[in-house]
Each structure stands twice: as structure tokens, then as C-alpha cells.
C-alpha positions in Angstrom: -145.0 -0.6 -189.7 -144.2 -4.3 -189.2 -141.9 -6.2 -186.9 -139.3 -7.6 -189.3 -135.9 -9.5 -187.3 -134.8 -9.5 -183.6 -130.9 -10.1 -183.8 -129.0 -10.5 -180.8 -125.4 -10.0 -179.8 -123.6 -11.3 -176.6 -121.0 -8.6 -176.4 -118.1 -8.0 -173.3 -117.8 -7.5 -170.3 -121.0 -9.9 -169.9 -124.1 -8.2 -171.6 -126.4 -9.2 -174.5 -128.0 -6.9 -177.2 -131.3 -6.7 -178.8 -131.7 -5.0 -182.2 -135.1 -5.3 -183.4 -135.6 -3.7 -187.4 -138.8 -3.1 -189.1 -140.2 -2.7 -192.4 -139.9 1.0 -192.6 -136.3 1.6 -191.5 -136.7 2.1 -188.0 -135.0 -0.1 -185.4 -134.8 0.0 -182.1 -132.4 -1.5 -179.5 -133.0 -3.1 -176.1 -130.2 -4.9 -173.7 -132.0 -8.6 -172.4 -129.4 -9.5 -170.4 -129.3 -11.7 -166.7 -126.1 -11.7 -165.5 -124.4 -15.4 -165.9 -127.5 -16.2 -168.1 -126.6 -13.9 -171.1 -127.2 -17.3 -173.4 -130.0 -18.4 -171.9 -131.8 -15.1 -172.3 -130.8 -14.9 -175.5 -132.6 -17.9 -176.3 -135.5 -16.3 -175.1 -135.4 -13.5 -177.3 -135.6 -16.1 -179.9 -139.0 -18.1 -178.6 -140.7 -14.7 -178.2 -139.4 -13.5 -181.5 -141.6 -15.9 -182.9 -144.9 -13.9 -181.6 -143.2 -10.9 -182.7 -142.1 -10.6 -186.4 -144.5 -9.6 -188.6 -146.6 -7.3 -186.1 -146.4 -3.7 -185.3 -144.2 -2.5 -182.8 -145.9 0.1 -181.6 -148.9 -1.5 -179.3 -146.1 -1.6 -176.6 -148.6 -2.6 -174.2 -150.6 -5.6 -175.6 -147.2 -7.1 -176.8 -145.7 -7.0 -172.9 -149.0 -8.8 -172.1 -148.8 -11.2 -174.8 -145.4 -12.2 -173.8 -146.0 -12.5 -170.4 -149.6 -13.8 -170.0 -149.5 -15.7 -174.0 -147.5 -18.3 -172.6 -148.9 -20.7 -169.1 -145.3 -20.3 -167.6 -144.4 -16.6 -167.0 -142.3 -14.6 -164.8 -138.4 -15.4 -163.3 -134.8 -14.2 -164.2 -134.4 -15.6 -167.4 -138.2 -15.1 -169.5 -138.6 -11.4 -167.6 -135.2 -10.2 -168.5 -135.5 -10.7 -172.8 -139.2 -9.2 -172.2 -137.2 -6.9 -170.9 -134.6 -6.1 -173.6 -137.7 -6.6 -176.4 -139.7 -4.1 -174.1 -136.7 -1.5 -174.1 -136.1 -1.6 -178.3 -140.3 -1.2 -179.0 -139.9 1.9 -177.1 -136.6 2.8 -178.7 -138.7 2.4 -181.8 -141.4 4.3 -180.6 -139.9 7.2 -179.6 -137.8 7.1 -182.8 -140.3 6.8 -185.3 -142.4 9.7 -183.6 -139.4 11.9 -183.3 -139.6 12.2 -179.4 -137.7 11.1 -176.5 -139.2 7.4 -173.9 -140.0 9.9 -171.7 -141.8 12.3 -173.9 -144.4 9.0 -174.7 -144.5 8.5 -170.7 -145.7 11.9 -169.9 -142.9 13.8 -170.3 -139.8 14.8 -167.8 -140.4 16.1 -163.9 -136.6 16.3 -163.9 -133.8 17.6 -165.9 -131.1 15.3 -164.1 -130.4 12.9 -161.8 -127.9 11.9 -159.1 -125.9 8.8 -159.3 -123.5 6.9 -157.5 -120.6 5.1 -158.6 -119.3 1.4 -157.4 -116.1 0.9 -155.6 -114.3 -1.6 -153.8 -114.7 -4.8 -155.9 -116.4 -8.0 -155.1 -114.3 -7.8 -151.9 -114.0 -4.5 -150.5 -110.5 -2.7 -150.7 -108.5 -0.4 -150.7 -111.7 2.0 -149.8 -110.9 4.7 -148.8 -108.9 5.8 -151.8 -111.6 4.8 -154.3 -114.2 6.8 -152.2 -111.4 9.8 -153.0 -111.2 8.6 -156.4 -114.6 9.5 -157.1 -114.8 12.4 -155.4 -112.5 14.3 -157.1 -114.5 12.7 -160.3 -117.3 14.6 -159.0 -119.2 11.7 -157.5 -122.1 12.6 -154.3 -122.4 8.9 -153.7 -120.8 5.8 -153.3 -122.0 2.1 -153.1 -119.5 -0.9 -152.0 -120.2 -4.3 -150.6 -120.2 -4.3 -147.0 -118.6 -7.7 -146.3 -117.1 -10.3 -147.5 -118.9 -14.0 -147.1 -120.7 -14.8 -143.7 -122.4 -17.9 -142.4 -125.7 -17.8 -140.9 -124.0 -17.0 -137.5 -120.6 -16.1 -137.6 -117.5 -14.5 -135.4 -117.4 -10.7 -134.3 -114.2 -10.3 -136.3 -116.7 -10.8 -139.8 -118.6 -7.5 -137.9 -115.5 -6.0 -137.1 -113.9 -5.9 -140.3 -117.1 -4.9 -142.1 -117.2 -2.0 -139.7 -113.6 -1.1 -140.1 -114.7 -1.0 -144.1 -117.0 2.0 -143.4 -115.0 3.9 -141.2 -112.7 3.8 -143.2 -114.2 5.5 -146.0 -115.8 7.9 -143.5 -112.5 9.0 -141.7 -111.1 9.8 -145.1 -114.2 11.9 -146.6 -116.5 13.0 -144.1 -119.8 12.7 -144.1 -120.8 14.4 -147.1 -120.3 11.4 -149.3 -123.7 9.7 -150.2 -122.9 5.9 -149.1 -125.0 2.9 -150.0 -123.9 -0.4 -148.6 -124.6 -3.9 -150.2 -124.9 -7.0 -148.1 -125.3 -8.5 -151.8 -127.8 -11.0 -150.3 -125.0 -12.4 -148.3 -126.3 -11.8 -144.6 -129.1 -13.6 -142.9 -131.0 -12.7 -140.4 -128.7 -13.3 -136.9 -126.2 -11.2 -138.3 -128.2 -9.2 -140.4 -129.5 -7.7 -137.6 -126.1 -7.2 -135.7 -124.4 -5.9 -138.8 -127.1 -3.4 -139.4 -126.9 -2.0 -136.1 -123.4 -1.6 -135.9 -123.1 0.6 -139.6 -126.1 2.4 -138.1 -123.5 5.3 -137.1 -122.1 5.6 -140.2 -125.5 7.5 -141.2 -125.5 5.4 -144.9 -128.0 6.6 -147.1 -129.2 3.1 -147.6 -128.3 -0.7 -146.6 -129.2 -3.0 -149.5 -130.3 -6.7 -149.5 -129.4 -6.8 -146.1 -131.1 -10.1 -146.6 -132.4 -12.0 -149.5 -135.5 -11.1 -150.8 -137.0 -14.6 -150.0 -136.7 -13.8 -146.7 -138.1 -10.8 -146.5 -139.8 -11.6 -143.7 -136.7 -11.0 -141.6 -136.6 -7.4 -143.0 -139.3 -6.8 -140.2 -136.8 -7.3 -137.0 -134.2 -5.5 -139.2 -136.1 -2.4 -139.7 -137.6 -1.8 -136.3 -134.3 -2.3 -134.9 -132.3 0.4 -137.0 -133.3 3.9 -138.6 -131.0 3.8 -141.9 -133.0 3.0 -145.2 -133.3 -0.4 -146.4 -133.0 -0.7 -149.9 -134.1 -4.1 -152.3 -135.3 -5.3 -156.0 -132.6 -6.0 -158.2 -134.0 -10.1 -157.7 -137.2 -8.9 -158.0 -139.0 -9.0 -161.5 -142.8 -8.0 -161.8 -145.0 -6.1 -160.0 -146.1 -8.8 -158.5 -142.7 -9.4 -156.8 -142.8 -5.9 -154.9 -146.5 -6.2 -154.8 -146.0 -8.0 -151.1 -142.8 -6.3 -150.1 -144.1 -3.1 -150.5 -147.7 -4.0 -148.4 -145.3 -5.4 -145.6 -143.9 -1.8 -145.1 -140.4 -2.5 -144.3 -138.7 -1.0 -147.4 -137.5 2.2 -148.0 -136.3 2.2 -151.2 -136.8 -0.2 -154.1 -134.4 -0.9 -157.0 -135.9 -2.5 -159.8 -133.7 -3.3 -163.0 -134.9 -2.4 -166.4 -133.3 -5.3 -167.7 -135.0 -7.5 -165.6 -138.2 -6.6 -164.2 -139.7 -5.7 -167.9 -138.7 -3.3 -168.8 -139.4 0.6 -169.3 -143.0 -0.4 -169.3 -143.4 -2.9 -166.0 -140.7 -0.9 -164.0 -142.6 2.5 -164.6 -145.9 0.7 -163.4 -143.6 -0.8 -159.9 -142.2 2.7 -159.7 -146.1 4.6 -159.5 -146.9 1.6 -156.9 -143.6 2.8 -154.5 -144.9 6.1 -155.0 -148.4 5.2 -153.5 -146.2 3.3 -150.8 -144.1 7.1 -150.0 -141.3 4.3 -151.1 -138.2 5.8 -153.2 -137.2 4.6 -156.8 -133.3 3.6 -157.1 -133.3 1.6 -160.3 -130.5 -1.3 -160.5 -127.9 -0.6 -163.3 -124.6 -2.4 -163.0 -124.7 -3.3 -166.9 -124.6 -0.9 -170.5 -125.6 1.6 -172.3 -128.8 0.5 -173.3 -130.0 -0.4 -169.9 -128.8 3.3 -168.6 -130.4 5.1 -171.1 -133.7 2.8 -170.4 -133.4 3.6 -166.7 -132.9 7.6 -167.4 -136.3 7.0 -169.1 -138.3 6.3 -166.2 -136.2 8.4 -163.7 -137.1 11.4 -165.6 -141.2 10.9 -164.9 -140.8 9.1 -161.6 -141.2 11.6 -158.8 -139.6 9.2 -156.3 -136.9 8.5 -158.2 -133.7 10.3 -156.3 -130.4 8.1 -157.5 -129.7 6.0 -160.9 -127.1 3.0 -160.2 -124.2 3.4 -163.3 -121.8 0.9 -164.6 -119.0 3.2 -165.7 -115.8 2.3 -164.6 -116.9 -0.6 -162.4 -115.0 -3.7 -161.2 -117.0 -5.9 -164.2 -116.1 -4.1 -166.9 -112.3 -4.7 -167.5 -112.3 -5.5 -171.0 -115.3 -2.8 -172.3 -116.9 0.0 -170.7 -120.7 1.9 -171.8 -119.1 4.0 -174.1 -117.8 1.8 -176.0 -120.3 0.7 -177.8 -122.2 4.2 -178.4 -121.5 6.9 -180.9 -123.0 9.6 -179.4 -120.5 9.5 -176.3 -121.4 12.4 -174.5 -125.3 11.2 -173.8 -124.2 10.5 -170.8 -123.3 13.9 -169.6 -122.2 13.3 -166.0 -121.7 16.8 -164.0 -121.6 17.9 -160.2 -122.2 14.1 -158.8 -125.2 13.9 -161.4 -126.3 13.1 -165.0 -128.4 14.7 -167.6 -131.6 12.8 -169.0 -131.1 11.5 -172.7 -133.2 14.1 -174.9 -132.8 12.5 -178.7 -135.6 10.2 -179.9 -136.0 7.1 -178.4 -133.5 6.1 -175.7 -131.5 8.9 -177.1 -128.1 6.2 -177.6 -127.0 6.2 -181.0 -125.8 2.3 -181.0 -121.9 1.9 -182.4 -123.5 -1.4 -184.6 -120.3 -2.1 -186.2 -118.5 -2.4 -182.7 -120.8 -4.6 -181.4 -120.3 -6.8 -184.3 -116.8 -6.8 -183.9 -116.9 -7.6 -179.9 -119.6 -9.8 -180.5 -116.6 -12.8 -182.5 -115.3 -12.4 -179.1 -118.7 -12.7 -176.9 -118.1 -13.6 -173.4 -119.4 -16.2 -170.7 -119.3 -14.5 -167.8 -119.6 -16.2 -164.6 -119.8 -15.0 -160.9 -117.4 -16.6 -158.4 -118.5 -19.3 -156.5 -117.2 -18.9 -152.8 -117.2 -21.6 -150.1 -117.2 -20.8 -146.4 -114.4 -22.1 -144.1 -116.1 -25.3 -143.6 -116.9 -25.6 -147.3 -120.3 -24.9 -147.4 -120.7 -23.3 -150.3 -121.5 -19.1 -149.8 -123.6 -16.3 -151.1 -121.4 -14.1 -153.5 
């Protein structure tokens, strides 16, 4: 079997996918997408598609290598995420032509489901408490939000005050019983970091994520001897040799790796076994489609530490499509009792809906995050 074309299509809300075809029929597809860099990764599809046509897409392993040790630049947002995508559709191919499921190939399953949580709240939280309701009567266990809005390096107690308000909100209207991850979205550093932490600490969230960047990870030292809830990082991250350091330091509790970043099913199942050995828990990032989900399922299913799977449906982004969308085979996805089932037809198990994505992809997108300013215009994390 040979390698034939690699076609892409940028597709709404903001994603980018990867059909790969090969001489015998088979194709596979993969989703190499960085958010707000959906063109640029695309174009990096296209220089490593050069390598690719006209091998066989089967030795998984020495084409990741190639494409990521071939070339004398290597690693970042924009070259890791298409390795990604490509990485996704040679196993999609795989698994297809042997008649087996990703995680068959990997081992096989250790789980027959897997919890997730669903987004509320928007870019700026509100109206909280009723989406945390929302989802619970959907059948949702967990919850994540952003737990503030911008804040400078050091900032005014009424920034704390109204992020603590946010949480106890949501608490006072559900209990405790609700799962609650909290995302500082890389927005916090350290002086406040610390403060903020502290204060949510008796909110008893299941985890805190990015409570700082992850260049400053050093920080995440003072941040976790001072509080007892979980710290959670990785979506920036995207090799093993980005978590190699953070998890030696010892200060993270649970990493979150995205398949369409960090490269792959293939690199994110080797950073997953390297948590393990860490006692560090697998919460892979997932705020995109159905491609990415389906990869993610993959590796949850033979990754003991794996205990939640971040899911895009019905989020804040995706106002003009949704996963479903673009699959056939619609109920995949099987969500149940605050969980969902692992994929079990060959390859990723989606069945790809090509002629949609042709269709969506005349309209394409260039999506953009906001760019936010702080009261003195200085410009702000989002």
C-alpha cells in the first residue's frame, strides 16, 4: 500500500481536515489544526506531504520520526499540530485496513468508557450557574469554565472577588457533586496566581488549569505547596520533551495533552505512559471536532491514568457547526450517565460525512481569538 494525496479542508467553526488516500482504497482522516493558525498548519500538511506520497502508511513510527527529526527545525504549535493530523489519518488507515479499532493496534482497551466534562460560561464567565444546571440535567458529572476574566500581574481584590463569586455561584446552585475544573486560561501570573488559588481552594474543584503559563512553570512550585486542589496543564505543550521537565519538577497533577497538537495518537500515548511513571493523571485537551475526539478516545481507552476526556459539543466556539455535523455515523459518540463510550469500528471508528466537508469547506473560516487590553491598555492574556 502506497501513500497517494493528502487533501486538506479548513472547515467551520475554526478546524482543518486531513484526508490522506492510498493506492488500495483505504483513506484515513486526521484533524491538523492550531487554533487561529488553521492556514498555516495547513501549509504544513503540504511540506510534509512531500516526504509522504508514495510510501506506505503503515510504518506509523518511522514516518513520525522522519517528520519530526528529517527536518533541522522541529517542534512548536504550528509543525507539531499537522504531524499531528498526518499522525491521526496513518492510524485511521491502520486500523482500517486491518479491520480493528486505534486502540486494538495500541494494546487494546483497559476501559469501556470514559467521563467527560462539558464547557460553560463563555470566554467570559456568565450566567453560571444556569449552564452548570443546563448540563446536569444533560447528564453531565463535570464542568469546566474560565475562572476570570483578564488580570494584570498584580491586580485589585474585586478581580478575586468576582472570580470567587463565579464559583460559588455554581456551587450554591448544584452542590458539590458536580465535577468542576477551573481555567485560569494562562491568564494569571504568579502574585495573583497564588491568591486566586487559595481563595477557590474551598470550592473543592477537581482541578485548577494553567493557573500560570507553562513558561513559567517555575511559579507552579509556590502555587502548589500553598494549596491542595489539583493543578492541571499541557494544552501549550507539544512533545514529550515539553512535559519531560514539568513532569521531573513534581508540581503537576494532571496533564492535558492535545492530540492535535502534541503529535498525535502516537507522541501523546508515549507523554501519557511518562505521567503514568510520574502517578500523574491523563486529561487530554479537546475543545475542537470529531476527528480529534475520536483520536483522544483512542488513547484514553489504553491509558490507565486517563480519568476525563475534554469534548467540544455544544461549546461557546462552535456557533455555526457542531462535531456531528460533519460525521455519518452520529451516534459514535454515545454520551450516557456524565460519560462516553470508546469508538469500536476500525480506525478512529468516525465515518467522515466527505461531502459536508466539501460543502463547508467554500465557506472555510479564519478564526481569530479576541485580543483584550487591560485598563491601561496593555494588551492581556485571553
Amino acid at each position: 500500500m502506497k501513500i497517494t494525496k493528502l487533501t486538506t479542508y479548513i472547515v467551520p467553526p475554526r478546524w482543518c481536515f486531513l484526508k490522506i488516500e492510498t493506492d488500495e482504497g483505504v483513506t484515513g482522516w486526521g484533524e491538523p489544526v492550531l487554533e487561529g493558525k488553521a492556514l498555516a498548519v495547513e501549509a504544513m500538511v503540504h511540506e510534509l506531504s512531500d516526504y509522504l506520497v508514495g510510501t506506505d502508511p503503515l510504518l506509523i513510527e518511522d514516518h513520525w520520526n522522519v517528520m519530526y527529526r528529517g527536518g533541522f527545525y522541529r517542534g512548536g504549535g504550528i509543525h507539531m499540530s499537522a504531524i499531528s493530523g498526518i499522525d491521526q489519518a496513518l492510524w485511521d488507515i491502520k486500523g482500517k485496513a486491518a479491520g480493528l479499532p486505534v486502540h486494538a493496534l495500541l494494546g487494546g482497551k483497559c476501559r469501556e468508557k470514559i467521563k467527560v466534562y462539558s464547557w460553560i460560561g463563555g470566554d467570559r464567565p456568565a450566567d453560571v450557574a444556569q449552564n452548570a444546571k443546563d448540563v446536569m440535567k444533560r447528564g453531565f458529572k463535570a464542568i469546566k469554565l474560565n475562572g476570570c476574566e483578564e488580570m494584570q500581574i498584580v491586580d485589585s481584590n474585586a478581580k478575586i472577588d468576582a472570580a470567587v463569586a463565579t464559583i460559588a455561584t455554581i456551587r450554591d446552585a448544584v452542590g458539590y457533586d458536580l465535577g468542576i475544573g477551573v481555567d485560569f486560561h494562562g491568564r494569571v501570573q504568579k502574585p495573583m496566581a497564588k491568591v486566586l488559588a487559595k481563595e477557590l481552594e474551598q470550592f473543592r474543584l477537581m482541578f485548577i488549569e494553567e493557573p500560570v503559563l507553562s513558561e513559567n512553570k517555575e511559579a507552579l512550585r509556590d502555587i502548589a505547596n500553598h494549596i491542595a486542589t489539583p493543578i492541571a496543564l499541557g494544552e501549550r505543550l507539544y512533545s514529550r520533551w515539553d512535559f519531560k521537565s514539568v513532569l521531573q519538577d513534581g508540581y503537576v497533577d494532571v496533564i492535558q495533552p492535545d492530540l492535535s497538537h502534541a503529535g498525535g495518537i502516537t507522541e501523546c500515548r508515549k507523554i501519557a505512559t511518562m505521567a503514568e511513571a510520574y502517578d500523574v493523571a491523563l486529561a487530554p485537551h479537546c475543545p475542537l471536532g470529531p476527528v480529534a475526539l475520536a483520536a483522544c478516545l483512542q488513547v484514553d481507552a489504553v491509558s490507565h491514568n486517563a480519568f476525563i476526556q475534554e469534548q467540544s459539543l455544544g461549546i461557546h466556539y462552535n456557533s455555526s457547526n457542531d462535531i456531528l455535523d460533519y460525521i455519518s455515523n452520529k451516534d459514535v459518540f454515545r454520551y450516557e450517565n456524565g460519560f462516553v463510550s470508546i469508538p469500536d469500528g476500525p480506525g478512529l471508528g468516525v465515518e467522515i460525512d466527505e461531502d459536508y466537508v466539501k460543502e463547508r469547506a467554500k465557506t472555510g473560516h479564519r478564526w481569530r481569538n479576541p485580543v483584550w487590553r487591560h485598563e491601561d491598555g496593555s494588551i492581556a492574556e485571553w
